[in-house]
N, C-alpha and C positions, 0 to 999 in steps of 0.2 A: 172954918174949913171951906176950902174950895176946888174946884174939878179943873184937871186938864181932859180936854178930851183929844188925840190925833185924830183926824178926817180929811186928807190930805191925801191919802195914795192913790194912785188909778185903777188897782182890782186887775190886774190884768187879766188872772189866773179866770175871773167870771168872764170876762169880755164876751164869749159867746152864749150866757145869758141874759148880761145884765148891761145896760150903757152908761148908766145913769154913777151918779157917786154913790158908792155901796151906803153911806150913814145913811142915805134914803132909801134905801131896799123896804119896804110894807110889809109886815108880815101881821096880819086880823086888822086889816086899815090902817094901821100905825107904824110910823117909820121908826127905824133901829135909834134914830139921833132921837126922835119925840120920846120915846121909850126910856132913851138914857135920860131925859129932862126929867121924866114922872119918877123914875127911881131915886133923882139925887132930889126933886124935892121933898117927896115923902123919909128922905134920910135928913133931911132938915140945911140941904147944899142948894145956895139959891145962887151960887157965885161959879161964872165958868171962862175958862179962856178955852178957846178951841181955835185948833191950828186948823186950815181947809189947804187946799191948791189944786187938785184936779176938780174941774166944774163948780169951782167955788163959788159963784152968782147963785146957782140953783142952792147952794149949801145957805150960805149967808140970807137968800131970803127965807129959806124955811127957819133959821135960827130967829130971825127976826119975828116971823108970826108964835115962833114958842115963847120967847119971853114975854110977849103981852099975853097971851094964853095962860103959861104957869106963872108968872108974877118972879120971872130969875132975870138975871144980868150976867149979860156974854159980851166978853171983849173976846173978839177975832183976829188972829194975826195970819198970813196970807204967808206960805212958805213956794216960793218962785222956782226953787230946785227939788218937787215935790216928788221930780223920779229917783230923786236917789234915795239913800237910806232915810228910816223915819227919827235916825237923831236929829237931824237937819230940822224934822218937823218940831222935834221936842223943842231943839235952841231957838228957833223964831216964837216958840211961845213958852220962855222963859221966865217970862214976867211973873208968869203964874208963878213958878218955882220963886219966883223973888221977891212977892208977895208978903213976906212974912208968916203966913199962915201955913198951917199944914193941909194938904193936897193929898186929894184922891188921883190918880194919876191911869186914864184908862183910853184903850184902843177903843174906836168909834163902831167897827165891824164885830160887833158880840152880839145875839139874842140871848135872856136870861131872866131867871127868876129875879125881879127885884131883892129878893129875898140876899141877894149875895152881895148887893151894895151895901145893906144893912149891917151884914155880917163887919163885914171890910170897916166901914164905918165906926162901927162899935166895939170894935174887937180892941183890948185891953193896951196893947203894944204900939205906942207911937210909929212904927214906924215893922210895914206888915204886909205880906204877899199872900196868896190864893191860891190853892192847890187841891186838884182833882185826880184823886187815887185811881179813879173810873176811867181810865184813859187806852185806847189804843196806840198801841206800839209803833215805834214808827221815826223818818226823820224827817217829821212834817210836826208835831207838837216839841213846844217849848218846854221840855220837862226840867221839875223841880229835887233835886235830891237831898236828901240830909242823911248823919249819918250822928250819932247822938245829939241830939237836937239843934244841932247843925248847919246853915247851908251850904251844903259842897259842891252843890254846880247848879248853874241854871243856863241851861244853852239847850239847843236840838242833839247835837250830835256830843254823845260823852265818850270818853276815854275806855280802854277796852277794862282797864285795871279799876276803876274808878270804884268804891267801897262805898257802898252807904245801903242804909237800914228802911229808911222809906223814899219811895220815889212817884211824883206825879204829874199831873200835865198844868203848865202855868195858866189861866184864865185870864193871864193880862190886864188884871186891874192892880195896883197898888196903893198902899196909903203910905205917905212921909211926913215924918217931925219936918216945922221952919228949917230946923240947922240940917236935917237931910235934905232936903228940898235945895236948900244951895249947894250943900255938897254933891247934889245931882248935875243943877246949871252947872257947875265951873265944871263938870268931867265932861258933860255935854261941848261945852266950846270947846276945849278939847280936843275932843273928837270932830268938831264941826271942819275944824283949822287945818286938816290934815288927812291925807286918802281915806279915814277912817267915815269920815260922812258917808261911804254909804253901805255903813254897816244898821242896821236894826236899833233902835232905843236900848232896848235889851241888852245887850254887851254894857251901855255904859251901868246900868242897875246891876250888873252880873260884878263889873268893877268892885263898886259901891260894898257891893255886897261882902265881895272878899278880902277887901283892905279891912274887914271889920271883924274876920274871922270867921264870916259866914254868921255874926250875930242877928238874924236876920224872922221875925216871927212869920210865922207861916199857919194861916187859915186853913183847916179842913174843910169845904166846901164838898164833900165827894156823895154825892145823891141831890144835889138843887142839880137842874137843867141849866144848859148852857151851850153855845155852839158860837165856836169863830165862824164864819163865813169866809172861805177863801176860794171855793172851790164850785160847781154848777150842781155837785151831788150833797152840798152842806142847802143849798136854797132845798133841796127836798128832804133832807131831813130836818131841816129849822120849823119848817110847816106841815110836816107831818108827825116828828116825834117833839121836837121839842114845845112846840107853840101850845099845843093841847096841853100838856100838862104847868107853864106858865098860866092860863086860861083859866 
């Protein structure tokens, strides 16, 4: 098994916090990418490709000091169109996905309990998403819906009609079978080929998802911490409510 990690965006939305590339945001001395390394080693993933493009020098040398650190192996692929949507990031780091192996598949801007790679990791269903019932409403979370055991949507914004039985907020980590993992790349190029690059990774996994019935396993993850960083007011709650309870 092996990781994708995206680390590529520019963080706009922080800019008047933060300058730097958000995978290095510190939160108790420790950056958010060092953080992902310690999780996916203690999960037993010593293998990663990680996409970078905004300030990627600063990225690629810290990736560098964590692999002789943790003892893991990073191929980095460099995505040049890194303002547009983050499929564009997923396709320049495809290899992963074509790897043969199956693939944890995760956004680089998360703080969280390790405890929820584990999960992911371990969880019975080749091929498996993470969802937190604990979610503020909103059309800023990527929520997850099902509707007997189900998945009937996974996007921000849902339909007004839309029926389903339980609903949560996505955490942005996935795991894929090999043959999902390709069936991911080819939707990805795709999308890469055509206006559709710059849309979100997410739409093409939303795809995937529904050419299949919505046969899709879904993690209850809802009481471990966790926080996307997107915003100037998630850096004060990642270090004030979440970090402590990580800790």
């Amino acid at each position: 098994m092996r990781a994708i990690i995206l680390a590529a965006g520019v963080g706009r939305r922080l800019s008047s916090s933060h300058s730097g590339a958000k995978c290095l945001l510190e939160f108790g001395g420790r950056s958010l990418l060092a953080r992902h390394y310690l999780a996916l080693k203690a999960a037993g993933i010593h293998e990663v490709t990680l996409c970078v493009g905004h300030l990627s020098d600063s990225v690629i040398a810290a990736v560098a000091a964590l692999d002789v650190q943790q003892g893991m192996s990073t191929t980095v692929f460099h995505n040049p169109l890194y303002t547009l949507g983050s499929v564009v990031s997923l396709w320049c780091a495809r290899a992963g996905l074509l790897a043969g192996d199956s693939v944890i598949l995760m956004d680089a801007d998360v703080l969280y309990d390790p405890a929820i790679i584990d999960r992911l990791v371990n969880a019975d269903a080749a091929d498996c998403m993470l969802l937190d019932r604990d979610f503020m409403p909103g059309d800023e979370p990527v929520k997850i819906c099902q509707a007997k055991g189900k998945v009937v949507e996974f996007r921000k914004q849902l339909a007004p009609d839309l029926q389903y039985d339980v609903i949560g907020e996505s955490v942005g980590f996935f795991k894929f079978s090999p043959d999902s993992a390709l069936d991911i790349s080819m939707r990805t190029g795709a999308y890469s080929a055509d206006e559709r690059r710059e849309k979100p990774h997410e739409e093409v996994i939303r795809d995937f998802i529904l050419s299949r019935g919505g046969a899709m396993a879904v993690e209850d993850v809802t009481g471990l911490p966790w926080i996307e960083i997107d915003f100037p007011d998630d850096l004060t709650r990642a270090a004030r409510d979440i970090l402590p309870r990580i800790q």
